[in-house]
N, C-alpha and C positions, 0 to 999 in steps of 0.2 A: 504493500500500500504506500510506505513513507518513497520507496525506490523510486517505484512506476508512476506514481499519480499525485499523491497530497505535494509532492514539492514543487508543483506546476501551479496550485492553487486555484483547482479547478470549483467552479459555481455549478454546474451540471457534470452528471456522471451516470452512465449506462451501466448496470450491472445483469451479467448472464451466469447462472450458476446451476442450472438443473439439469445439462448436458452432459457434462463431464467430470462428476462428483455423486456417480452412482453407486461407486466401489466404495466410499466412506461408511464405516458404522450409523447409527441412523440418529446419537448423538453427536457425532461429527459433522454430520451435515448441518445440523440445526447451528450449531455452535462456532464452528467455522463460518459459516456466509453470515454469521450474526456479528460474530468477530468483525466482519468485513464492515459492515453497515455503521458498527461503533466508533470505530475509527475513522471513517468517515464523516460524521456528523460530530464527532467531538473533535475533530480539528475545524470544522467551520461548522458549527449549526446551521449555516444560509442554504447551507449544497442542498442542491436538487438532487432526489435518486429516483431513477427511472427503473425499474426491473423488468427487466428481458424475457422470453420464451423465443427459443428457436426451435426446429423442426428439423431432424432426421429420420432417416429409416429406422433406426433402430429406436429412436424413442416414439414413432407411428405404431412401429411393432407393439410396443408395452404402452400403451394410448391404446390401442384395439385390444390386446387382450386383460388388462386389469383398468380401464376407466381412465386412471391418473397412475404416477408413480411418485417415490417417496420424495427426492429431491423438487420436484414440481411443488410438490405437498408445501415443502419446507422455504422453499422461496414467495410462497403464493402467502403464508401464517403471518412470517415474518414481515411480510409486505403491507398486512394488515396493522400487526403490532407495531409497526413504526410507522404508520399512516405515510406510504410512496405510492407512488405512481403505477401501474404493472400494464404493460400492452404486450402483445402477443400476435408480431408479426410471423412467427411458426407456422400460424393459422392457415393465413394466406396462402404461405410455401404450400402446407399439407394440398389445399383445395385444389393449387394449380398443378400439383400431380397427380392426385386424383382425377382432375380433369385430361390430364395427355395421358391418361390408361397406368396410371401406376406407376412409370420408368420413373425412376428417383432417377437416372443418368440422364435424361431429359435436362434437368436442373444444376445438376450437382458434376463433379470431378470425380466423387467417390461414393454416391451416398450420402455422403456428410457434409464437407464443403460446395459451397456454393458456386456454379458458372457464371460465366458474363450474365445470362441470361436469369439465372437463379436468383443474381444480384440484384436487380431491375425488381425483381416480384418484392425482395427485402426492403428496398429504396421505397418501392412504393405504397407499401405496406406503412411503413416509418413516418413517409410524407403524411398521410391521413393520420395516424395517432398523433405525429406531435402537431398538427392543424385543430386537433381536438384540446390536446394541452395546453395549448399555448391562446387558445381564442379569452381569456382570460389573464392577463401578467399583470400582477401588485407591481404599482408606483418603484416600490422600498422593498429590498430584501429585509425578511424579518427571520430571526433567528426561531426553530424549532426545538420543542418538548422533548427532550431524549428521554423515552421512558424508560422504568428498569428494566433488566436483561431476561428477555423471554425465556432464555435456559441459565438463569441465576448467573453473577458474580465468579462464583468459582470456577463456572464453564466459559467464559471469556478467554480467549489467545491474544497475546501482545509481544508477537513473537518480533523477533530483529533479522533485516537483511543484510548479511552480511560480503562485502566485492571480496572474493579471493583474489585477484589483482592489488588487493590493498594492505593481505595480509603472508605475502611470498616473497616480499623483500630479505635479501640474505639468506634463502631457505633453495636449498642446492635441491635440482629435478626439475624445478616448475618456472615455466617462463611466460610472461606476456608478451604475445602478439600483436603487435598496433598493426593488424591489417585488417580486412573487412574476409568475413568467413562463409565461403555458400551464400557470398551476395545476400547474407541475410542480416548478420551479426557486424557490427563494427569492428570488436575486437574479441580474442578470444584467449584462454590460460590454457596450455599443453605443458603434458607431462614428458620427463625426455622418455619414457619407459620403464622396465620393471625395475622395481629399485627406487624410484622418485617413489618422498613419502614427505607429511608438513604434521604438523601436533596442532590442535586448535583446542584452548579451552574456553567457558563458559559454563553457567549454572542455568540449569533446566531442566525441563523434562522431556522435551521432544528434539532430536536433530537429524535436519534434511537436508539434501542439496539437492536446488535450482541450474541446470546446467543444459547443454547443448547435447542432445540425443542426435546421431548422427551415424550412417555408416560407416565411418573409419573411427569411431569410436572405439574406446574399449573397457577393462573392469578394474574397479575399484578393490582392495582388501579395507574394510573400514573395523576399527578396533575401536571398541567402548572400554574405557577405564585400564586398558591393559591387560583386561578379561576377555569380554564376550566380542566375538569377528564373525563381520558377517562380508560375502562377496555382490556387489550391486553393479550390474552393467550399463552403459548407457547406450543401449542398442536393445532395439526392440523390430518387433516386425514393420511397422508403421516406417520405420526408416529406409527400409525397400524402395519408398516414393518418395521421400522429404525427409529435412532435416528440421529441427522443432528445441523450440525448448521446454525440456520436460522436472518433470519432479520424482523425489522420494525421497521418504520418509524409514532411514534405518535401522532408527530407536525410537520407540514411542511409550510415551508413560512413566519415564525413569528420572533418576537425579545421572546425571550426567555432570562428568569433572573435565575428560578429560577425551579429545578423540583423534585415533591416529589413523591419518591418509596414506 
């Protein structure tokens, strides 16, 4: 959040979260995207939040055979309890497949993402909702109610982003990259290979890395406290077509001191 967004100072913000946060526990969901919404409005109470629904196959699939699903659920509660915005250009997507006989590749690159064409359905889907939002603007931004945390205090995350760029200074293996990477990334941290390793400590309970999933990728050894090792790759099938930047979570729920790369 502070990385990507709050230090832009943004007045308006789009949030999509019921796609790609199916695999989470079903208090994780709530409590994660709620986490999101808090730090949001407790750096500016004026921010507009708008909540998203988009549309794939796979969540059409579980849309026909169970009604709704859980993360929908949990974005739709939550949307309520912090009185936002919610529109649901998904909708539109679904109907205009529906309408050309089904082919989600009509639309889409894969199913999932969107085509030129897939865009345009988005685009104007988007046009009419914020036509509808916006036929009303207050003079004066005025600050919002943060109410208490729908899944209590204790279930709130105030986790820290951490640049490994910022913490490999003097640490023999790992070097920064000032080039642009897969035309996607600015810059990137490579490892010289096996054998490169860094120590990072911190007090917590939860530690992830945010990184570059990629075909020429490869696997991490990660050590908790000089005990518990676990092996985490950053290659997955999806990297077949694209590179991405993806997450995980290698320890979760623990005090953590100390951890070796």
């Amino acid at each position: 959040m502070e990385h990507d967004l709050l230090k832009y100072e943004p007045n308006l913000v789009f949030i999509e979260f019921a796609t790609n946060d199916l695999a989470l526990s079903h208090k994780e969901q709530y409590s994660f995207y709620e986490s999101c919404l808090r730090r949001i409005l407790q750096h500016d109470p004026t921010t507009e939040i708008v909540c998203v629904f988009v549309a794939t196959k796979a969540t059409e699939e579980k849309l026909l055979k169970f009604g709704e699903f859980s993360t929908r659920v949990a974005e739709s509660v939550l949307a309520y309890h912090y009185g936002l915005d919610m529109i649901d250009p998904g909708e539109n997507f679904r109907r205009a497949v529906a309408l050309s006989g089904g082919d989600w590749m009509k639309y889409t690159t894969d199913e999932t993402h969107p085509n030129d064409e897939g865009y345009l359905i988005y685009a104007a889907a988007m046009k009419k909702a914020l036509t509808r939002l916006l036929a009303e603007v207050p003079v004066d931004l005025t600050e919002k109610t943060i109410p208490a945390p729908y899944m209590g205090e204790e279930n709130i995350t105030y986790g820290n982003f951490v640049e490994v760029r910022d913490i490999i200074d003097g640490v023999n293996g790992w070097n920064v990259i000032d080039k642009p990477f897969k035309k996607r990334f600015p810059y990137y941290v490579s490892a010289d290979g096996v054998g490169s390793e860094m120590n990072f400590e911190f007090d917590g309970s939860t530690f992830g890395i945010y990184w570059i999933m990629d075909n020429e990728s490869g696997i991490l050894e990660v050590t908790l406290d000089g005990k518990e090792t676990k092996y985490i790759s950053a290659w997955d099938e999806y990297c077949k077509s694209f590179s991405r930047a993806g997450y995980v979570f290698p320890f979760k729920q623990i005090l953590i001191y100390r951890v070796f790369l």
